[in-house]
C-alpha positions as CSV (number, residue, x, y, z in Angstrom):
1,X,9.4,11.2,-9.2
2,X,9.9,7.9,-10.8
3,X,6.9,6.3,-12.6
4,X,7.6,3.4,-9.9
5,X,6.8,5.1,-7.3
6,X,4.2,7.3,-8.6
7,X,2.2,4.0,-9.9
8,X,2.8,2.5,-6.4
9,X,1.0,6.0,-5.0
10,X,-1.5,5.8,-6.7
11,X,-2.7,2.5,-5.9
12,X,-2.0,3.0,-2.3
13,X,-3.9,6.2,-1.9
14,X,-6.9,4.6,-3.5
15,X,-6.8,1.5,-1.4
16,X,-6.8,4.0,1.6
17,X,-5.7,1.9,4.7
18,X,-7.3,4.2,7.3
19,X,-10.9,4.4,5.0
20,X,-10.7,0.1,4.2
21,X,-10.4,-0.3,8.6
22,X,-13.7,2.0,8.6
23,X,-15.1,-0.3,6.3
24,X,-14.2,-3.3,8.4
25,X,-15.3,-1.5,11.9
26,X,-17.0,-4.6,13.2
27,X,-14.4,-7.2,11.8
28,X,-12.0,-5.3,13.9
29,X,-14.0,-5.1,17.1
30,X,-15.1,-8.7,16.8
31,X,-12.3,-10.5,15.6
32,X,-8.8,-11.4,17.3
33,X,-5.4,-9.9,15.9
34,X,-4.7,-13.4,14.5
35,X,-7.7,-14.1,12.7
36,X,-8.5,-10.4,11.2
37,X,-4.6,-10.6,10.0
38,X,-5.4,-13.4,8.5
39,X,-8.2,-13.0,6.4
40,X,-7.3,-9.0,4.9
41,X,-3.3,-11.0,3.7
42,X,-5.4,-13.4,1.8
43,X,-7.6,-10.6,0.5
44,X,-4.7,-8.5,-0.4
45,X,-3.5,-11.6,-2.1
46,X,-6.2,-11.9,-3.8
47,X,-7.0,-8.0,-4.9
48,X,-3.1,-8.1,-6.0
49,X,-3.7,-11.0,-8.3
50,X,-7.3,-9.5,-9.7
51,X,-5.1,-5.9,-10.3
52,X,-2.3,-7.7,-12.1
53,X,-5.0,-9.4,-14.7
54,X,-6.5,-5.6,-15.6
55,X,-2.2,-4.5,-15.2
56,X,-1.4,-7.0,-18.0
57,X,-5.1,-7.0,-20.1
58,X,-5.7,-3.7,-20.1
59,X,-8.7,-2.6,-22.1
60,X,-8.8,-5.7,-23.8
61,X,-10.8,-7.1,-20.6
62,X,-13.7,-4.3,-21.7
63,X,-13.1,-4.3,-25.6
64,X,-13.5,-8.1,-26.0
65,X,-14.2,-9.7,-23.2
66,X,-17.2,-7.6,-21.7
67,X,-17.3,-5.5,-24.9
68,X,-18.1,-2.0,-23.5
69,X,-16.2,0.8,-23.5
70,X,-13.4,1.7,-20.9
71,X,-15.6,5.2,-20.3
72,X,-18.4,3.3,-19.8
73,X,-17.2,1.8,-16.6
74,X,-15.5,4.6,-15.3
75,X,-19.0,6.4,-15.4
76,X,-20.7,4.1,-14.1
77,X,-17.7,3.6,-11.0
78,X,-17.7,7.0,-10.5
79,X,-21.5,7.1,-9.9
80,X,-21.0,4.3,-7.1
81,X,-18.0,5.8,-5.6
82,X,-20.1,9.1,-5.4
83,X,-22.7,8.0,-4.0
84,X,-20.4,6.1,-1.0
85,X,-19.3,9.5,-0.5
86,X,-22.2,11.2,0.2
87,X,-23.4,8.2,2.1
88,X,-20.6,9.3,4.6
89,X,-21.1,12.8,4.5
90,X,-24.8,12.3,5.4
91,X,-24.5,9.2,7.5
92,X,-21.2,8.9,8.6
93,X,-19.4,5.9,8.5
94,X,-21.2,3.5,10.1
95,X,-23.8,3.5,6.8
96,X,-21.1,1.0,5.0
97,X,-19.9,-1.2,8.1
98,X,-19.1,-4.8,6.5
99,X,-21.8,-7.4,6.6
100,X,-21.3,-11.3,8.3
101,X,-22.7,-14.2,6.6
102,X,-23.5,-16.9,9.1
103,X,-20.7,-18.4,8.1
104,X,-18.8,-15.4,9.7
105,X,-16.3,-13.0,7.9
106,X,-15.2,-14.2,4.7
107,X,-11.9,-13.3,2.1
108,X,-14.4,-12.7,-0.3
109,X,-16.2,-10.0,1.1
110,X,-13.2,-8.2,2.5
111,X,-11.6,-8.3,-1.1
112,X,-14.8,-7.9,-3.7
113,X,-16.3,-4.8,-2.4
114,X,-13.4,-3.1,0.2
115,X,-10.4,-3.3,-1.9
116,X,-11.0,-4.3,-5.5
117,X,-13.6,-1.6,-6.5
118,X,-13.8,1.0,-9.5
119,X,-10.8,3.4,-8.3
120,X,-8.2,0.6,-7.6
121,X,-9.2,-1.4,-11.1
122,X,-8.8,2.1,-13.3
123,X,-5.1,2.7,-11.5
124,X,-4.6,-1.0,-12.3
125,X,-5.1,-0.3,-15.6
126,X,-3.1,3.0,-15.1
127,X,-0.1,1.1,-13.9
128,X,0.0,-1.4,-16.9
129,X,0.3,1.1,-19.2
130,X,2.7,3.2,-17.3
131,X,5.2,0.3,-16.9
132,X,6.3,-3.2,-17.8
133,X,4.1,-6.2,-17.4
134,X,6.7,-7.7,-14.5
135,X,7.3,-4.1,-13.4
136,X,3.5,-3.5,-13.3
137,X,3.3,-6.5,-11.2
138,X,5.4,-6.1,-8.5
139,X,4.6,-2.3,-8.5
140,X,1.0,-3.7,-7.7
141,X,1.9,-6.4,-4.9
142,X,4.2,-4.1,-2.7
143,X,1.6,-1.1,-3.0
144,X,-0.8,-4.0,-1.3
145,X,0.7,-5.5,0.5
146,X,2.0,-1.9,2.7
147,X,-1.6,-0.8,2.7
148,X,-2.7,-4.5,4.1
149,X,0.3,-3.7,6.7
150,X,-1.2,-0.4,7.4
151,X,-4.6,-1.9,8.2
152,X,-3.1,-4.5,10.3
153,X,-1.2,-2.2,12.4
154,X,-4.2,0.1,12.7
155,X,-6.1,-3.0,14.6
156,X,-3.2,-3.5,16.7
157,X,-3.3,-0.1,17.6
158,X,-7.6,0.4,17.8
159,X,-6.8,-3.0,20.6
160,X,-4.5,-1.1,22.4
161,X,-6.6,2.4,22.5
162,X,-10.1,0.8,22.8
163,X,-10.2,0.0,26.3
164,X,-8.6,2.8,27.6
165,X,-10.5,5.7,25.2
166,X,-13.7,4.1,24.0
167,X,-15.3,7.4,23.2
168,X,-11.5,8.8,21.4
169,X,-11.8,5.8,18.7
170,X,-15.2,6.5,18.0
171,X,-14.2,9.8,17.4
172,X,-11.4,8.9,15.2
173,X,-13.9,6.4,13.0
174,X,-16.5,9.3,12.6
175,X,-13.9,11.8,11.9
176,X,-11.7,9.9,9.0
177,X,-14.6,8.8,7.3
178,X,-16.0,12.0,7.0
179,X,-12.8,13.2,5.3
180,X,-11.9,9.9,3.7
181,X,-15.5,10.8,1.9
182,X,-14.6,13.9,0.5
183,X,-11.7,12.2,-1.0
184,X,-13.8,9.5,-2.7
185,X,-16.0,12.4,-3.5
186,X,-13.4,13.7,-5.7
187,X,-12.0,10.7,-7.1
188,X,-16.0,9.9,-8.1
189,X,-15.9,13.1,-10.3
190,X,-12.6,13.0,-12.0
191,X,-13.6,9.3,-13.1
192,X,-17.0,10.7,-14.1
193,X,-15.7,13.7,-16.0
194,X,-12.9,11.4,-17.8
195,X,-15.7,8.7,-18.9
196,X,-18.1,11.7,-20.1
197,X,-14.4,13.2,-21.5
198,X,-13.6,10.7,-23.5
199,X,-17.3,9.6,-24.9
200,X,-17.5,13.4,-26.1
201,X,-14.2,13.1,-27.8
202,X,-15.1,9.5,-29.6
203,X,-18.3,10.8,-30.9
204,X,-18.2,14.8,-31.3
């Protein structure tokens, strides 16, 4: 398996299209094809551009410009992604349902805390040192840019069920984010052991 497609993968898996449109549940109930399309492209956009800074910085973003230690944040990631795990084991997936401003849904908040979180900034920084800056790049935009396509085609399809099969879609919400959590579950410990890894190496 090329390093290509592996990279590309990895990023997909993390952004998890079917998790991100659990995420979004009331954007996609309240908003028209047109206008949810519309704001998750410009929040790929902007995701793809925030990956391809870490891509081409690498550590150099947490050695000089926030001057911590790499570990440190993968720690402290994991610890959030675990406890949005067990959030959705406990609660199910309506416990982390996007919030509207009064302004209504906004770019921002689909891209700051759906798709640019812990896991998608470490494979960033994965895929930078895997490949090529250009390579890294584009690696990064076409991994986006098919889970934003994903997303897109699962409100298209959530339209088309919805009236006919209320009760089957919430279902299908209840069921994927239970699994999708013990997914992040795992994710949250390997980040958790690798930070805790690599402080026990640097000092013992």
């Amino acid at each position: 398996m090329s390093e290509y497609f592996k990279s590309a993968i990895l990023l997909f898996t993390l952004l998890n299209p079917f998790l991100t449109l659990v995420y979004l549940i009331e954007m996609v109930k309240e908003l028209a094809i047109g206008q949810f399309a519309k704001i998750v492209i410009y929040a790929g956009l902007v995701a793809s551009v925030v990956y391809s800074c870490f891509a081409i910085l690498g550590d150099a973003i947490f050695g000089d410009i926030v001057q911590a230690e790499f570990a440190s944040f993968q720690i402290f990631g994991g610890v959030i992604m675990l406890i949005i795990g067990l959030q959705f084991v406990f609660r199910g997936p309506m416990s982390l349902t996007l919030l509207k401003s009064k302004s209504g849904y906004s770019v921002g908040a689909v891209a700051m805390p759906v798709l640019i979180g812990p896991g998608t900034i470490s494979a960033s920084l994965v895929i930078g040192k895997r490949l090529d800056q250009p390579e890294a790049i584009v690696v990064i935009f076409v991994a986006v840019a098919l889970a934003i396509l994903v997303v897109i085609l699962l409100k298209l399809l959530h339209d088309f069920v919805l009236p006919r099969s209320e009760p089957l879609v919430n279902r299908y919400i209840e069921i994927t984010g239970r699994i999708s959590a013990l997914y992040v579950g795992t994710v949250a410990v390997e980040m958790i052991m690798k930070g805790l890894g690599t402080w026990v190496g640097k000092y013992f």
